[in-house]
Each structure stands twice: as structure tokens, then as C-alpha cells.
C-alpha positions in Angstrom: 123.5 -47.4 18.5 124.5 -48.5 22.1 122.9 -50.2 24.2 122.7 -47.1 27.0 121.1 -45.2 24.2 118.3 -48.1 23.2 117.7 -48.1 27.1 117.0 -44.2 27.1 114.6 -44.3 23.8 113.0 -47.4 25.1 111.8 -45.3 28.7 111.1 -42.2 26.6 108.4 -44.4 24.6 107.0 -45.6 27.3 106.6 -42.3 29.2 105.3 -41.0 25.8 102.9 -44.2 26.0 101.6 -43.8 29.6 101.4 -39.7 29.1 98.7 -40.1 26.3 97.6 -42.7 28.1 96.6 -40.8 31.2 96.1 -37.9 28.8 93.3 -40.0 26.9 92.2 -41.4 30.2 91.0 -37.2 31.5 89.2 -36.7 28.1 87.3 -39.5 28.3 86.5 -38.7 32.0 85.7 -34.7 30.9 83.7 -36.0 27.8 81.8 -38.4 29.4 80.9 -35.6 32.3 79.8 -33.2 29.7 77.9 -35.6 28.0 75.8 -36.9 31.3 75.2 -32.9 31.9 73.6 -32.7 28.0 72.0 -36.5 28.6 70.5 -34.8 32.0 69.2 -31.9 30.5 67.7 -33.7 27.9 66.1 -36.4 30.0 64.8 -33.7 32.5 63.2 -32.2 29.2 61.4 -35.8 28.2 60.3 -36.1 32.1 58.5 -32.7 32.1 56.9 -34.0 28.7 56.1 -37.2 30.0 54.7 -35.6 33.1 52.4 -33.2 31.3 51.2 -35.8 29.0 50.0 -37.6 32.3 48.8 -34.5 33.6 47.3 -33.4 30.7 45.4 -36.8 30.0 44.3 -36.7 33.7 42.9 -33.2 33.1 40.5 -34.1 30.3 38.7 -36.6 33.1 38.8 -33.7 35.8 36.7 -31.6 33.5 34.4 -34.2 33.0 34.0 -34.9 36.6 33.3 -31.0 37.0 30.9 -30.7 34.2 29.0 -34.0 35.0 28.4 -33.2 38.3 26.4 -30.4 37.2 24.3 -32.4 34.8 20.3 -31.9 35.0 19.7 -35.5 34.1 21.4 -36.0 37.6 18.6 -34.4 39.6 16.3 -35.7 37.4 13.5 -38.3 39.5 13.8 -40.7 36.9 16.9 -42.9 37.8 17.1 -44.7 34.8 17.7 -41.8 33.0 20.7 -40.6 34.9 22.4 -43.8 34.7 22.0 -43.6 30.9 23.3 -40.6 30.8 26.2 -41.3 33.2 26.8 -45.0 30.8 27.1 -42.9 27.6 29.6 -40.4 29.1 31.6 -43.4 30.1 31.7 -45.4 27.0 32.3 -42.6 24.8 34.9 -41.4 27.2 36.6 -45.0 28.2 36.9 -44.7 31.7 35.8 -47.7 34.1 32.9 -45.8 35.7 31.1 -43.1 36.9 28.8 -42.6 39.7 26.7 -39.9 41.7 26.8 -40.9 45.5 25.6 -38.8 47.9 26.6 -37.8 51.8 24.8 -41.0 53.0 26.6 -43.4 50.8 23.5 -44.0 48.8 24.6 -44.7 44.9 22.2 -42.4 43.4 23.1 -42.6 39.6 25.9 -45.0 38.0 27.0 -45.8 34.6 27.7 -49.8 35.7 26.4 -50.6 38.7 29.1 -50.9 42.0 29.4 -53.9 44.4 28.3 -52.6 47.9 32.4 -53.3 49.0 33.2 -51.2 46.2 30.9 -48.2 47.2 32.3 -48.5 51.1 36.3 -48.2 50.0 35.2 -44.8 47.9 33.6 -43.3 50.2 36.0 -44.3 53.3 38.6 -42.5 50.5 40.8 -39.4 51.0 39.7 -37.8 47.2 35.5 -38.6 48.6 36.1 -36.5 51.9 37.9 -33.8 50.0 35.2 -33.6 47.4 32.9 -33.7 50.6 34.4 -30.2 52.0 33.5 -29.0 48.6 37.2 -29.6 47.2 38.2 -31.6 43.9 39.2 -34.7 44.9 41.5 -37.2 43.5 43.4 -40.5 44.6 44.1 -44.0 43.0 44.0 -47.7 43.7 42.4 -50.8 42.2 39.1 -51.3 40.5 37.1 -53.6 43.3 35.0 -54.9 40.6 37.7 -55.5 37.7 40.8 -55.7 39.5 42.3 -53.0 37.3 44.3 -49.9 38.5 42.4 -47.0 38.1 42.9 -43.3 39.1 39.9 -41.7 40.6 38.0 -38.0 40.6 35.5 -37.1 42.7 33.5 -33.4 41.7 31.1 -32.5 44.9 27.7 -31.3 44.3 26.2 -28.6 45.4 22.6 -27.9 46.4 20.6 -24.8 45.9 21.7 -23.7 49.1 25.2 -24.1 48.5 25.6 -27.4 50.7 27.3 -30.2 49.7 24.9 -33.1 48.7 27.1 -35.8 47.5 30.1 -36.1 44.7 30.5 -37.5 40.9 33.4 -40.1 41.2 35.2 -40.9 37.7 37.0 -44.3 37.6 40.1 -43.3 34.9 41.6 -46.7 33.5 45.4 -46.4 34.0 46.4 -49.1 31.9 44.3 -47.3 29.1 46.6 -44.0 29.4 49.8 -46.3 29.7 48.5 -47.7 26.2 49.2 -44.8 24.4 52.8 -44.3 25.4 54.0 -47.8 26.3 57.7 -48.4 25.3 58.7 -44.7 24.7 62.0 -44.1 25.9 63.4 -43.0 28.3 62.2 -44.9 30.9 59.4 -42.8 33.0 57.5 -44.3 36.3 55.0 -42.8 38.5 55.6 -43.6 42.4 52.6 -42.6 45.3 53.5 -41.4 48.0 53.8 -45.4 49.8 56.7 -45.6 47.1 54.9 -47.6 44.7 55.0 -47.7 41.2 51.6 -46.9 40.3 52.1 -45.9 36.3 54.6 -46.8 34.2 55.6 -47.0 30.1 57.3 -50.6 31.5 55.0 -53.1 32.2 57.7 -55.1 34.2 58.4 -52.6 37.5 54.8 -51.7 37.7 54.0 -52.2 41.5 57.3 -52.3 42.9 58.1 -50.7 45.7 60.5 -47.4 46.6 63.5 -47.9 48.8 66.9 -47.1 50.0 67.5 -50.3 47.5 66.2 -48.5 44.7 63.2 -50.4 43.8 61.7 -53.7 44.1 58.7 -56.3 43.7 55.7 -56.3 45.9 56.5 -60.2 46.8 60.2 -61.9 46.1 64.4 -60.8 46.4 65.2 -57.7 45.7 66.5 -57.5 42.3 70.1 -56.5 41.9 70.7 -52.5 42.0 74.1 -50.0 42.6 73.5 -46.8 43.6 76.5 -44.3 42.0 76.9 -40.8 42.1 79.2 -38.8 39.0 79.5 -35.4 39.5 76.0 -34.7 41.2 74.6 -37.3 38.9 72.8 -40.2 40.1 73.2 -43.3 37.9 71.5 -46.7 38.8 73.4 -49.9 37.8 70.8 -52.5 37.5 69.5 -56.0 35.8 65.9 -55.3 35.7 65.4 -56.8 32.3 65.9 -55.9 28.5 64.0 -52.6 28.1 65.1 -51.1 31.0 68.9 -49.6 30.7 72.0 -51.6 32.6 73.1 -48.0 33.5 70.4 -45.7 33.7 71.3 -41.8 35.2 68.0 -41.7 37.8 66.1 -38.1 37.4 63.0 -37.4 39.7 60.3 -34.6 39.3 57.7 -33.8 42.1 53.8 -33.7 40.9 52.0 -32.8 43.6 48.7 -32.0 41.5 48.1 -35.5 41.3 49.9 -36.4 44.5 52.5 -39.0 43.2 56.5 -38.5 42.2 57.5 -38.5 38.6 60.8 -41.2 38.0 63.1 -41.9 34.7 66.4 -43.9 33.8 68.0 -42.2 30.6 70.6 -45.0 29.2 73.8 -43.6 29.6 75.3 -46.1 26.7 75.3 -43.2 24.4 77.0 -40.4 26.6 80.1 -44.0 27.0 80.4 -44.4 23.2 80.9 -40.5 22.6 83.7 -40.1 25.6 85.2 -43.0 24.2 85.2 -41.9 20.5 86.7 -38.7 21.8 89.5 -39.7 24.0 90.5 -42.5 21.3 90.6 -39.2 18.8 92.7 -37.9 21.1 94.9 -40.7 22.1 95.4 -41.6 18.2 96.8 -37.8 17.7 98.7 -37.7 20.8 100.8 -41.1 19.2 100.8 -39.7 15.7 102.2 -36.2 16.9 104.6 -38.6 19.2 105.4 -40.5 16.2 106.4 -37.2 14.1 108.5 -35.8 16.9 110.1 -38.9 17.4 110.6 -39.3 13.2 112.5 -35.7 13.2 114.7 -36.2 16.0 116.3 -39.2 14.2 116.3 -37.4 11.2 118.0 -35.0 12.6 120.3 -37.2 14.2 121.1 -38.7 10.9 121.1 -35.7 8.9 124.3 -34.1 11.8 125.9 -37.8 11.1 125.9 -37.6 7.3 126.9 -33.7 7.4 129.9 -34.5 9.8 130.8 -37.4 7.5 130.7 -35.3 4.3 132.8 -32.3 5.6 135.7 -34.9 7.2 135.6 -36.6 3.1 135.6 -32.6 1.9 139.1 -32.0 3.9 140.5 -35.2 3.2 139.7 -34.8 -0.5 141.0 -30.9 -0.3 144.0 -32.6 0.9 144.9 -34.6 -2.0 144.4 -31.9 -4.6 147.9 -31.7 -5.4 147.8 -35.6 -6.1 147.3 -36.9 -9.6 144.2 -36.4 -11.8 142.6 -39.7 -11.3 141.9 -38.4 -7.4 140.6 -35.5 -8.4 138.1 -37.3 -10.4 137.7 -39.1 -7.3 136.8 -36.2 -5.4 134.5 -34.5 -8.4 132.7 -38.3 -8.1 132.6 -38.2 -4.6 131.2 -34.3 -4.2 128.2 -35.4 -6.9 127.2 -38.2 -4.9 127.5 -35.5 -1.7 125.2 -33.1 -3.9 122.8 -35.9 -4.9 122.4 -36.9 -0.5 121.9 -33.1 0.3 119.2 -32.6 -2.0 117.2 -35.5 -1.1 118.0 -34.6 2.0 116.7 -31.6 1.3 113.1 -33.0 0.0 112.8 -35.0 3.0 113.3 -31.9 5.3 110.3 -30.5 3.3 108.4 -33.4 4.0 109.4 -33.4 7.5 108.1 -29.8 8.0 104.8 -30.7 6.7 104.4 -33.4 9.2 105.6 -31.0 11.5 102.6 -28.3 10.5 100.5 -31.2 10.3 101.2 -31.5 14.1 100.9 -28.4 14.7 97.7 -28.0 13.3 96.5 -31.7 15.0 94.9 -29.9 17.9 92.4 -28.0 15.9 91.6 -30.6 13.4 90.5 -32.6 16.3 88.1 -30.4 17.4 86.7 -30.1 13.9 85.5 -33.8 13.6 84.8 -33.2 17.3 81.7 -31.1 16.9 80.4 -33.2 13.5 80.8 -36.3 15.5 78.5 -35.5 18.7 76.2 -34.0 16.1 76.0 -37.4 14.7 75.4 -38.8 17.5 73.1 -36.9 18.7 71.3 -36.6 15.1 71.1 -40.6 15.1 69.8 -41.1 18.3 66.5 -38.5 17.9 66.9 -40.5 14.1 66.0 -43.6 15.9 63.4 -42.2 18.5 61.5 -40.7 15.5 61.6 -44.1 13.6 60.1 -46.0 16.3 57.5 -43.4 16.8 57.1 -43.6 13.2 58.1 -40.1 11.8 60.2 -40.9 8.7 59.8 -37.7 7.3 61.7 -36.1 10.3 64.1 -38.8 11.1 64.8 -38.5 7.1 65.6 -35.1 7.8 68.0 -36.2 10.6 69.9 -38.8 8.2 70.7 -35.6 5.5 71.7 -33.5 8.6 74.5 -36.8 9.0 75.3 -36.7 5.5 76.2 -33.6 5.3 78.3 -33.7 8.3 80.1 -36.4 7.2 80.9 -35.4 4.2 82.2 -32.0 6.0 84.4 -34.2 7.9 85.6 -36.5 4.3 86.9 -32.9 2.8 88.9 -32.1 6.1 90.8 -35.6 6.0 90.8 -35.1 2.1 92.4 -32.0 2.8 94.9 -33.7 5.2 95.8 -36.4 3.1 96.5 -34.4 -0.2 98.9 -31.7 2.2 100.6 -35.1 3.5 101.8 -36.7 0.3 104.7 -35.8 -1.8 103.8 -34.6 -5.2 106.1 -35.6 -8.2 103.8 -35.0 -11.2 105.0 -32.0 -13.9 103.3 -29.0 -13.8 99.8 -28.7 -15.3 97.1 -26.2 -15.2 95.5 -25.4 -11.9 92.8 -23.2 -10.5 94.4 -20.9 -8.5 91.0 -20.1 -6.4 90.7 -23.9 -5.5 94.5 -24.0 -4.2 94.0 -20.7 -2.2 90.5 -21.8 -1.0 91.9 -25.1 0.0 94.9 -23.7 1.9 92.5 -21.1 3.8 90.5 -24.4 4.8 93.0 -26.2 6.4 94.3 -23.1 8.2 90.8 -22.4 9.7 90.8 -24.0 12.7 94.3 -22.4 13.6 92.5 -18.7 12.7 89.9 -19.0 14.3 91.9 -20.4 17.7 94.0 -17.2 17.2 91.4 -15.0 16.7 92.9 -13.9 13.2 90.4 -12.5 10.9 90.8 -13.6 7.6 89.8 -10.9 4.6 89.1 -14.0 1.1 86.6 -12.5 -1.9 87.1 -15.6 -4.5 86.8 -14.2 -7.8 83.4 -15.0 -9.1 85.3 -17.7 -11.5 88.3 -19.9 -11.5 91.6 -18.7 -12.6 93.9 -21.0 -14.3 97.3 -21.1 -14.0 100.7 -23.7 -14.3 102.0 -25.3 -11.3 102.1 -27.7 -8.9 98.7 -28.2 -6.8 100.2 -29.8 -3.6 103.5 -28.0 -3.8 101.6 -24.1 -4.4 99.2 -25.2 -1.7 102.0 -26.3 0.7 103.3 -23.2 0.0 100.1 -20.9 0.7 99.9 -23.0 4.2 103.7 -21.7 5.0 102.8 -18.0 4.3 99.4 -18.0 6.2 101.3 -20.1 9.3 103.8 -17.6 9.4 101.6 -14.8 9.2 99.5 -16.2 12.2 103.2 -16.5 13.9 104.1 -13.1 13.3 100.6 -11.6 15.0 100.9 -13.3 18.0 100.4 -10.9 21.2 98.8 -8.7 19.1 95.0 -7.4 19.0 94.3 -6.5 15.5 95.0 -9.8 13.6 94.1 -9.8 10.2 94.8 -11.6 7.2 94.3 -10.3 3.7 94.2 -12.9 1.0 93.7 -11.8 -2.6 94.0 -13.5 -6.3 94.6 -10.7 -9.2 94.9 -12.0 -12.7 96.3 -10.2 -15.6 98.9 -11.0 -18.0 100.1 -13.2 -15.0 98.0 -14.4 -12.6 99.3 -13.0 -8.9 98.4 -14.1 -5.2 98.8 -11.9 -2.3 99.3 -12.3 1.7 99.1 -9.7 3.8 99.1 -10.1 7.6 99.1 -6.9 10.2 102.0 -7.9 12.0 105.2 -6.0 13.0 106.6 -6.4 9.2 110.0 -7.8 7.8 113.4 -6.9 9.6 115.3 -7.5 6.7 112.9 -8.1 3.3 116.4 -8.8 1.3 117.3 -11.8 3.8 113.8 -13.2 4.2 114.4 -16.2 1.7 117.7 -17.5 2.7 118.2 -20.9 4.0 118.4 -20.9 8.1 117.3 -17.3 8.3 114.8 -17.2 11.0 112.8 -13.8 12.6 111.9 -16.0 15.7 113.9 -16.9 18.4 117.0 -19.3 18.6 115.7 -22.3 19.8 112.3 -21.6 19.1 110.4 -24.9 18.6 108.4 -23.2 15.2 111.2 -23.9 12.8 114.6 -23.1 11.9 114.5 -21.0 9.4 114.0 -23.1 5.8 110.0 -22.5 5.4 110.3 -19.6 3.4 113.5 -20.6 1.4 111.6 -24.4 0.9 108.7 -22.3 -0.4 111.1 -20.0 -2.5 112.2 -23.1 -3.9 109.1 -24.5 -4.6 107.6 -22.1 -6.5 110.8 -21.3 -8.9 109.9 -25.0 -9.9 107.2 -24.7 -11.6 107.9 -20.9 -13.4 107.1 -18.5 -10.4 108.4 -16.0 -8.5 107.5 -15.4 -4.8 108.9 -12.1 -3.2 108.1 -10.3 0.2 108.0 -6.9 1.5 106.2 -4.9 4.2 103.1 -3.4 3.1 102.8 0.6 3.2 99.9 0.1 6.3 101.8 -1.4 7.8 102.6 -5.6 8.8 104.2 -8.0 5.7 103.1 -9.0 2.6 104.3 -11.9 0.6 102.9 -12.0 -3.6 102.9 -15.4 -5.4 103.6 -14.4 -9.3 103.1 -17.5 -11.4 102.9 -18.4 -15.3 99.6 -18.1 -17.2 97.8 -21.2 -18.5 97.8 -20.1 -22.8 96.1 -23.5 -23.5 92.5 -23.7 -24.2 89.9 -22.6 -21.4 87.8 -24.7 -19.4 83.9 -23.9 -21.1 
């Protein structure tokens, strides 16, 4: 090899390098946009739930307001009575307090009684003049008397006449409804309309402020925060502490029933790992495809070098055939050892055009373990959420949904791995059903790209047979491969595969293609229907294949059906040993 020629492979390996580079480099970027669009969607889902779990909570205490308001123990002269009345309502509801006022200020009834501070605020209070206009009314702010946040409804009441007399205020205890979904993820907070975080299921931002800086604490710096935007997404990079995410994607959903702005930050670690996972999938096939074009190339190189070598000692040795009878021995030595290189020559071209249907088929075995592997993601993730809200059941339910994906994905690369190696073992009894079932498996993905619909009723039990497992199933994956090639442009694709037994045991392909040109030339070496230069092959599948099965007893033979299109029939020797029970 010179050294212009070491130059010229060394740049084609690096373009090769940087092109799945920047190849990997746009899936990861497409992938990790996709996923944000499903990580939105789901997060704008556990908003809305969050938010009506609020909502909902807040709406048990409105209909207590409205139905204590109208309480006869109210209007009752006794006082004591009412402020039993209003004390047992509170403790058996949990809220901080509940008092009757009326348009004077006077506190008529109360469940504990208020500090006269306290009483001014409520009635100086947007929700108390609403309820005065003979509105519900509702606000929030801090307990005077316990220093707690609570959230407040005020019911008017009415007198005979229909006036307004006063209102039943109800003092909810926030920190009581946070208690119940504290540390749920994602991370959801509750902002007035001053910008403040008012509720929250994390205790550390609770009270900071809204701002072009994202947020920050009542008193001290302003923590450190990035604003980004991703394809209409709004992601906040912050440091805010362990239990809020580094990366969050920012979601917002108005609530104007209770007057305040509903926030979350969905982690966007997950949506990274997936878009990673896929564009190393993709960057690992890009090199192995690489690695298999560049593997053929030399051996094709090598192959023209060792046929140009052997034809120059063929006409030397022609040459010399008048000489004595020790160099024709010469020659009969030397044309074994040719004969000998040609046919392992010959095996490693086989080889070499599995690898080469192995690359072909690359693209579609990707997206196979694609879809189980964002499954699995997304299986484990809700696993985890249900495990830390303590549903096992479910979250068991979630790990067999994983299990059965990846075992899915261990009979693909199973699949792979048997097609791959080189079989030398004798023939032996096979199932003929498993072989053909096995070949229409790792074909799928190309079928169903094409839009080929394949015809398979296994028999309803195994059919035995002698051969070669790898070798009959390499040769099922030629026939179906070209069958596929020979529909292409078409719009009826279909593809018949059958198994008949009988005194031998017979499997047929049948495709709806244009049919053979010339049935009696199909199975000779460098016979091709496709075009000169085509990059599908050059002509040796079917005379490989031919090969192939006349090893272990068979006969393979093609002709075009009388519907129309080609089929192919793989005749091979009956198993007369004893049956499997």
C-alpha cells in the first residue's frame, strides 16, 4: 500500500467519523425535541391534576362556608350556642377558624375567638366586600393570630328581606392541604397575583417572589436562574436545591377561580438520557455499517489482486505444458491450492453478504429497540412515581410491562447474532416452522417499511427435517429480501410463505412481483435481474443459496407462479429418526 493511498483511506475515515458524528449529533437534537413535546404534554397533564386537586380541596371549604352561613344556630339569641356550633364545624373540618361578622364589624359568632387587629384586616379585605355585595368571596394571607398562611371564604348572609347582614368567613389552613401532597413530583407552585408563591409541594420557594429573574426570596440575592427557550419550550436552569430539578421545562396554567397562577418544573433529565440513548444507537450503527462497507471494499480489493495473480500463474503454467511431467505436477499442485483459495474465498463472500444484509436491514432494527426502549423509559419512570406513592401493585405491573419488552428486544439481537455467525456443524434435525418463523422475524421490520404484506399460517406443529439451521435460515432471508427487491414501485406487495410436508417436507416463496426473465439462468453465479452497478448485490445470492442448500440434501428451484410474480420452493430430506413426543 502506498503511502498516497494510506493518506486517501485515512481522510475517508475521518469524513466517515465526523458524518455520523454530525449524523448522531441531529438525532439526539430531534430526539430530545420529541421527547420535551411528550415531557410537556405529560407535565401539562400532572398541572391540571395538581390544580384540581387544589381546586377541589378548596371547594369542600366553599360549601361549608355556603351551608354554614345558613345555619339556625346562627340566628339563634343564645351566643354560646353558635360559637359551639361554629367550634365543632371547625374541628371536625380542620380549618383555623370560622366566624359570623356582620356589616358593622361586630364578631357575632366564632369558633376561637379573633384578636380585634385580626377582625379589622378581614373586614378591610377584598373576599369581605365581595361577600358584602352578596358575592362569594375568597382571598388569602396570613393567620393574624397564628402566623400561618391560610386561604379565606367569606358566604354573605342574607336577611328575610333579602339584605345583606353580614358574612361566614372560613380560615382554610394551607399548610394542612400542602400536607397531603408534599414532595409529589413534578414540581407544582401557586403564585397570587403580587407574584408570590403562596402554595407549594416544596417547602423551600414558598414565599418567593415572581420576576423577570424567575423567582426569588422575600429577603436576600437572587438565587442563580437561566432562562432558555427550545423549540417553544421554556426550560429554567437553576440551583434552587436538591428536590427541585437543575433543568426544569417551566409550564404555567391560569386559575382564576381562586385568583392565583398555577407553576411547575418537569425535570427534563429523563427526555437527556433517552436522546442520548438514541443518537448513540444510531452513531454505533452508522460505524458498524461504516465498518462493513469499509471490510468489503478491501475484500474486494484483495479478492481482484488474488484473481489477477492466479490467471497470470494459469498462462504461465499453460505455457510450460509441453515441458516435462514433473511441471505438470507442478501446475496440478499449484491449480489445487488455486481451488482450495477460491472456495474459501468463496465462504467468505457468503459471509460478507450477510454482513451486507445485516446492513441493510440496520436501519429497521434500530427502530425496533427504538420503540421498547422509550417504553422502558417511560414504564420506569411512572414505576418509580407509583413506588413513592406507594402503589406496588401497579408499579409491579409496570416492571412485567419492562420484562417483556426486554426480552422482545433479547430475541431480536438473538436473532442477529445467530444470522451473523458462520455455521460449521453437520446436518441434524431441524424444525422447519422455527427456521421459517425466525427468517420472517428478522425480515419484519424491512416488510413492514415496504409496506409488503406477508401471507404465514405455521402449521399447528413442528415439522422436522435435516439441515443446516443458520445456513436454511440464511437462505429463507435471501429469498424474502429478494422478493421485497423485486416489488419495489409496485402497489400490491405481497408475500406468500407456506410449509407443506409430505414424503419430503417443502417450503414455498411466493412474491407478486414482475416474475423471472429467465427461470433457467436464475441460479448461476453473477447472474443478476437488477441493474449493473446496482449497490443490492452482484449476482451470487441465489447461486450461494443454491449452494447452500444442495449441502445438506436439498433442492431449491424457481419459477413464476401461474398468478402471476415468482416463486421459489425449498425441497429438503425428511427426518426418519424418532419424533420429538
Amino acid at each position: 500500500m502506498t503511502r498516497g493511498t494510506g493518506i486517501r483511506r485515512g481522510v475517508g475515515l475521518l469524513a466517515v467519523v465526523v458524518a455520523v458524528a454530525a449524523l448522531a449529533a441531529g438525532v439526539w437534537r430531534y430526539g430530545y425535541v420529541q421527547a420535551l413535546d411528550g415531557l410537556a404534554r405529560r407535565g401539562e397533564a400532572d398541572l391540571a391534576l395538581a390544580s384540581d386537586r387544589l381546586t377541589g380541596q378548596l371547594q369542600r371549604y366553599r360549601d361549608l362556608a355556603v351551608l354554614m352561613a345558613v345555619h339556625p344556630a346562627l340566628d339563634a339569641p343564645e351566643a354560646a350556642r353558635a360559637d359551639e356550633v361554629l367550634l365543632h364545624a371547625a374541628d371536625r373540618t380542620s380549618v383555623l377558624n370560622i366566624l359570623s361578622v356582620d356589616m358593622s364589624g361586630a364578631v357575632r359568632a366564632a369558633a376561637h375567638s379573633p384578636q380585634p387587629a385580626a377582625v379589622s384586616e378581614l373586614l378591610a379585605s377584598d373576599f369581605f366586600a365581595r361577600a358584602a355585595e352578596g358575592a362569594l368571596g375568597f382571598g388569602h394571607g396570613f393567620d393574624p393570630a397564628l402566623g400561618t398562611r391560610a386561604f379565606y371564604i367569606a358566604a354573605p348572609r342574607f336577611r328575610a328581606d333579602g339584605a345583606v347582614e353580614g358574612a361566614l368567613i372560613v380560615a382554610v389552613d394551607v399548610e394542612a392541604l400542602e400536607r397531603e401532597w408534599r414532595g409529589d413530583r413534578p414540581s407544582v407552585f401557586f403564585t397570587d397575583d403580587a407574584g408570590e408563591v403562596f402554595i407549594s409541594n416544596r417547602s423551600e420557594i414558598l414565599l418567593w417572589q415572581r420576576g423577570d429573574v424567575g423567582l426569588r426570596p422575600a429577603v436576600g440575592p437572587a438565587p442563580e436562574f437561566r432562562r432558555v427557550l427550545t423549540d417553544d419550550h421554556e426550560l429554567w436552569v437553576t440551583d434552587w436545591g436538591p428536590y427541585l430539578p437543575q433543568t426544569g421545562l417551566h409550564l404555567v396554567q391560569d386559575l382564576p377561580q381562586i385568583g392565583m397562577q398555577a407553576e411547575a418544573l418537569v425535570d427534563v433529565a429523563p427526555a437527556r438520557r433517552l436522546a442520548g440513548l438514541q443518537a448513540a444507537v444510531v452513531a454505533l450503527v452508522g460505524l458498524a455499517v461504516a465498518a462493513i462497507v469499509f471490510w468489503l471494499v478491501e475484500r474486494r480489493r484483495v479478492l481482484a489482486r488474488a484473481n489477477a495473480t492466479l490467471e497470470s500463474r494459469v498462462a504461465a503454467r499453460t505455457a510450460e505444458l509441453s515441458g516435462a511431467n514433473i511441471a505438470l505436477r507442478r501446475e496440478v499442485a499449484e491449480r489445487e491450492e488455486a481451488e482450495a483459495a477460491l472456495k474459501k474465498a468463496q465462504a467468505d463472500l457468503v459471509q460478507a453478504g450477510k454482513m451486507s444484509a445485516l446492513g441493510q436491514m440496520s436501519a429497521g432494527i434500530s427502530h425496533e429497540l427504538n420503540q421498547p426502549l422509550m417504553a422502558i423509559s417511560q414504564f420506569a419512570e411512572n414505576g418509580a412515581l407509583l413506588l413513592e406513592r406507594g402503589k406496588t401493585a401497579a408499579a409491579a405491573g409496570n416492571l412485567r410491562r419492562i420484562a417483556e419488552l426486554a426480552g422482545r428486544m433479547g430475541r431480536i439481537i438473538r436473532n442477529l447474532r445467530a444470522f451473523a455467525r458462520q455455521e460449521t456443524e453437520p446436518v441434524r434435525r431441524i424444525d422447519v416452522v422455527a427456521v421459517v418463523e425466525t427468517a420472517l422475524e428478522m425480515t419484519e421490520a424491512r416488510m413492514a417499511k415496504e409496506g409488503v404484506a406477508v401471507e404465514w399460517t405455521a402449521p399447528p406443529h413442528p415439522v422436522w427435517a435435516l439441515g443446516g439451521e443458520v445456513r436454511l435460515g440464511q437462505v429463507l432471508v435471501n429469498l424474502i429480501a429478494n422478493a421485497a427487491d423485486a416489488m419495489t414501485g409496485q402497489e400490491d406487495k405481497r408475500l406468500v410463505v407456506t410449509v407443506e410436508e409430505g414424503p419430503r417436507p417443502v417450503i414455498r416463496v411466493r412474491d407478486s412481483g414482475p416474475g423471472i426473465a429467465a427461470p433457467e439462468k436464475i441460479f448461476d453465479p453473477f447472474y443478476s435481474t437488477k441493474e449493473v452497478g446496482a449497490s443490492e448485490g452482484m449476482g451470487l445470492g441465489l447461486s450461494i443459496s443454491y449452494g447452500m442448500v444442495q449441502s445438506f440434501g436439498g433442492a431449491i428451484r424457481g419459477r413464476n407462479a401461474e398468478d402471476g410474480g415468482a416463486e421459489f420452493t425449498v425441497e429438503l430430506e425428511p427426518w426418519r429418526g424418532e419424533r420429538a413426543a
